[in-house]
N, C-alpha and C positions, 0 to 999 in steps of 0.2 A: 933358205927356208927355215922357217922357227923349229926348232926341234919340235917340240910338242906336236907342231903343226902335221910332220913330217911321222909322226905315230901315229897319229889320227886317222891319217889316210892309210895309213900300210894297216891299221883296225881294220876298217872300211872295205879293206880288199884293193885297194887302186894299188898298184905297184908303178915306182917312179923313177926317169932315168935325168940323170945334170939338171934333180931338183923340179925341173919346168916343164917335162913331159910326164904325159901320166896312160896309162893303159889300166881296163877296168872291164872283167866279163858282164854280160848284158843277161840282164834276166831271161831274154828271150832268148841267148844264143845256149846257157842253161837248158830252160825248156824244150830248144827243139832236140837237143843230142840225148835227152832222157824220156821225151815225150811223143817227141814226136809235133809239137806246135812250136808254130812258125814266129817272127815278129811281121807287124803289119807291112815292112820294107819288104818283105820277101813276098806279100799276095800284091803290093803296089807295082813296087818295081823288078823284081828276078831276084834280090838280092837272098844268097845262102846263110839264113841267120850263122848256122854252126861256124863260117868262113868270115867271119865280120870283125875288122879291129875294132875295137871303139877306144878312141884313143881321144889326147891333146896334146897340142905340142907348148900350150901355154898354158897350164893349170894356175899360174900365179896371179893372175890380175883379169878385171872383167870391169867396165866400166857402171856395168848395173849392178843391184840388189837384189835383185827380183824376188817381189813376196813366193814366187810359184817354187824358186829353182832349188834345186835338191845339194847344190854347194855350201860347202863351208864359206860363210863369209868373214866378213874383215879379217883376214890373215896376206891378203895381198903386199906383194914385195915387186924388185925390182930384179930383172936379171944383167948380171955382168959377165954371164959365161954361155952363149947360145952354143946347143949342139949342134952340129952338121945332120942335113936331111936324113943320108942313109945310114950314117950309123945310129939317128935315132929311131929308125923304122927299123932297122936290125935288133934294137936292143929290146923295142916295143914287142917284137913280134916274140922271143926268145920269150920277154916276162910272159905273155900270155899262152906259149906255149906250158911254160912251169905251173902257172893256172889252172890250166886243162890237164896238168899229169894226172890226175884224181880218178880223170872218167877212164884212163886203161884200167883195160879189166874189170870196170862195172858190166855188169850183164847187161842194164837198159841200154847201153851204149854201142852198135853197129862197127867192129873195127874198123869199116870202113869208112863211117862220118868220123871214127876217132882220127885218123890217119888226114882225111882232109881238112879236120880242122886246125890242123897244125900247120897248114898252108895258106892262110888268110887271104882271100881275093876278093876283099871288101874293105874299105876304110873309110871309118864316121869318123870324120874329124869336127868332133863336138865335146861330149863328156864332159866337162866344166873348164873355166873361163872361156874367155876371148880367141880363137886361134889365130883368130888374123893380122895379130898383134907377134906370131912369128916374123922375125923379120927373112925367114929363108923359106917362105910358105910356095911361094915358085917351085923350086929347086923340090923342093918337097912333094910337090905334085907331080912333078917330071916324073921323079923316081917312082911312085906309087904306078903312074900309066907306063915308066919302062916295063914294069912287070906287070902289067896288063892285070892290075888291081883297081876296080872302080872305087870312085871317091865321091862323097858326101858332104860338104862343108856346110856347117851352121855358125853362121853369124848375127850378134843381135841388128845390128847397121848402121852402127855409133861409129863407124871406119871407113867413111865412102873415100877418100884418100885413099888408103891402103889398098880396097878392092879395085879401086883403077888402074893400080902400079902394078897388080900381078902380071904379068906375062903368059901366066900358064894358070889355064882356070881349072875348078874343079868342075867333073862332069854331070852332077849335080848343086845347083848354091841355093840353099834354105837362109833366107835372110827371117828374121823373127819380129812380126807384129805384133806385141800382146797390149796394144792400147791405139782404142779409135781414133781418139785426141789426146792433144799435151797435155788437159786438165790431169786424167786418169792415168797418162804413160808416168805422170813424176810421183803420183801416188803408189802404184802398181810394181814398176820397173825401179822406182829410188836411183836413178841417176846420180853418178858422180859427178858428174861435169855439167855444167851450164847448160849447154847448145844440145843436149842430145836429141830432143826431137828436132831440131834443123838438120841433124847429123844424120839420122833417120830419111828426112823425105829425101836428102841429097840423094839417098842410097838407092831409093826407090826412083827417084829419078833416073838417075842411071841404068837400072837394071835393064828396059828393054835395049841396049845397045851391045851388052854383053853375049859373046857367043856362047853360051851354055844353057842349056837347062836351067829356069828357074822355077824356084817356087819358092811363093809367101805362107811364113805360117802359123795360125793362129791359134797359141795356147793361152785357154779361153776358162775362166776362173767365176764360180758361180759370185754374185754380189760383190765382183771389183771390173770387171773387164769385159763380163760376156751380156751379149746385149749389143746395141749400136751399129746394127745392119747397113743400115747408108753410111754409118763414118765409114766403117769398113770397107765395103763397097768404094768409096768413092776414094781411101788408099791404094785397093788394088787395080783401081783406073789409072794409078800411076803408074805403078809397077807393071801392068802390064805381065804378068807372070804366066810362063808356061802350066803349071798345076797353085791348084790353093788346097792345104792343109788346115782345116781346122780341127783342132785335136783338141778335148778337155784335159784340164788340170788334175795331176794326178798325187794322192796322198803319200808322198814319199822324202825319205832323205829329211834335210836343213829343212824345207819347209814346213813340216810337223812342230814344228815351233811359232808358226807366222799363223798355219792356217787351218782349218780342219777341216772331216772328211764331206762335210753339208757343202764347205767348195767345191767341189766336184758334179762339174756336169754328167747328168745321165747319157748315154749313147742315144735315147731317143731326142733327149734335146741339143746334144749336138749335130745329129742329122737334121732336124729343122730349122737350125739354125743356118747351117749348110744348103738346105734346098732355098730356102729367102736369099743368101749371100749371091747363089749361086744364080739368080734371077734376076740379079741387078748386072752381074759384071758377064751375062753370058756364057755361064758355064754350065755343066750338066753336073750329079754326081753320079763318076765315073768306077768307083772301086770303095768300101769300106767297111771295117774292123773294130765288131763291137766291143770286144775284149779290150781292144787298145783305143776305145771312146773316139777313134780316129775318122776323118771321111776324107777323099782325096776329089776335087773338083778340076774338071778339064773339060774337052774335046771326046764325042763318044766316037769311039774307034782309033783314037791315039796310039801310038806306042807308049807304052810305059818301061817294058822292061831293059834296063841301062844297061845290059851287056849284049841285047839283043842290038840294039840302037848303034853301036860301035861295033859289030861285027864280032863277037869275044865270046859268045855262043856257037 
């Protein structure tokens, strides 16, 4: 990793382990141990913001651009030294333990969220780049479910190879939509690679075969991506997905450079946007979170919550 590069991020707050993994408190997991609010994963699905890694195990490379994404771009490298699953889930959990030293002893803080948060029984494996470009992302997932930690994976779906070869899936997989058509995916996303949207449908192709939990999800960017209800629609006839996420675009991070805050969907236009989606492909909306512009589309009377659903409750 480029030194500079490697300040940049430790500025940022991300603290990093063999370079390529990276761990980074959530604004939301912040607000709920001083606030008392929640992030939307926790009215969605059970998850304890305060108990949430947000982690990656490949901060290095990510085959898109994305006008939206709140990463440092072009600093991508190659890795020649992969860590081992547990001792980087060991080390991850340790950095955001040192993280959290701040809130002992604050008075908004309940000793007891402080005490549980030092036990993380959630893991976003997202945070920035690729993760599934781990090549011990299996092994990695075993280990997260040995300890009866639920897992989250976000993928943009440039890697339908890779997602086939796991072995051990995660108990939730968020593969990411952010364009109807290829016209606007090469505008939107700036793919590096040729093939990415064939790389794309492959993935949605696949997805109903997969034994886990899916959901598609749609971060939705006013004047580049949002809009296009039937393409949409007629994506997630592919995918076939257990929930649909459409989430706006939010004013944060790297992207304050590409875009600005009139990008940003209102929460009333992303619920309308959601109730038409959700009229094509047969979904209701189910749960949603205006703070976090989010709406979640399913089945009314589904389970949602991920630890209730595996018995972990």
């Amino acid at each position: 990793m480029d030194e500079s590069y490697r300040n940049l991020l430790i500025k940022q707050q991300y603290r990093l382990y063999n370079d390529h993994a990276a761990v980074k408190l959530c604004h939301w997991m912040k607000e709920s141990m001083i606030r008392q609010r929640t992030c939307y994963k926790h009215d969605f699905y059970g998850i304890d913001s305060h108990r949430c890694l947000q982690m990656t195990p490949a901060i290095n490379e990510c085959s898109h651009m994305c006008q939206f994404c709140w990463r440092v771009q072009e600093k991508d490298f190659k890795v020649k030294d992969w860590a081992e699953p547990k001792e980087m889930l060991d080390n991850l959990i340790a950095q955001q333990r040192l993280l959290i030293s701040g809130f002992n002893g604050d008075s908004r803080v309940s000793k007891q969220m402080f005490k549980e948060a030092n036990e993380p029984n959630q893991v976003a494996i997202s945070l920035a780049g690729e993760p599934i470009t781990y090549p011990y992302l299996s092994d990695f997932l075993k280990e997260c479910h040995r300890r009866k930690m639920t897992t989250f994976l976000v993928t943009n779906g440039t890697y339908p190879e890779r997602l086939m070869e796991l072995d051990e899936l995660p108990m939730q997989l968020y593969v990411t939509v952010a364009a109807p058509n290829e016209e606007i995916y090469k505008k939107v996303c700036r793919p590096k690679i040729s093939d990415g949207w064939q790389r794309i449908m492959e993935t949605l192709e696949c997805l109903p075969s997969l034994d886990t939990r899916t959901v598609v999800r749609h971060t939705l960017v006013k004047d580049l991506n949002f809009g296009w209800v039937d393409d949409y629609a007629r994506l997630d006839s592919i995918a076939r997905p257990d929930l649909i996420e459409p989430k706006g675009y939010v004013f944060v991070g790297g992207s304050r450079m590409r875009l600005s805050m009139d990008n940003m969907p209102s929460f009333d236009e992303i619920r309308q946007f959601s109730q038409e989606l959700g009229s094509k492909v047969g979904m209701e909306i189910i749960k949603e979170k205006a703070d976090s512009r989010v709406v979640l589309l399913g089945t009314p009377g589904m389970e949602t919550n991920v630890r209730k659903i595996h018995g972990w409750d």
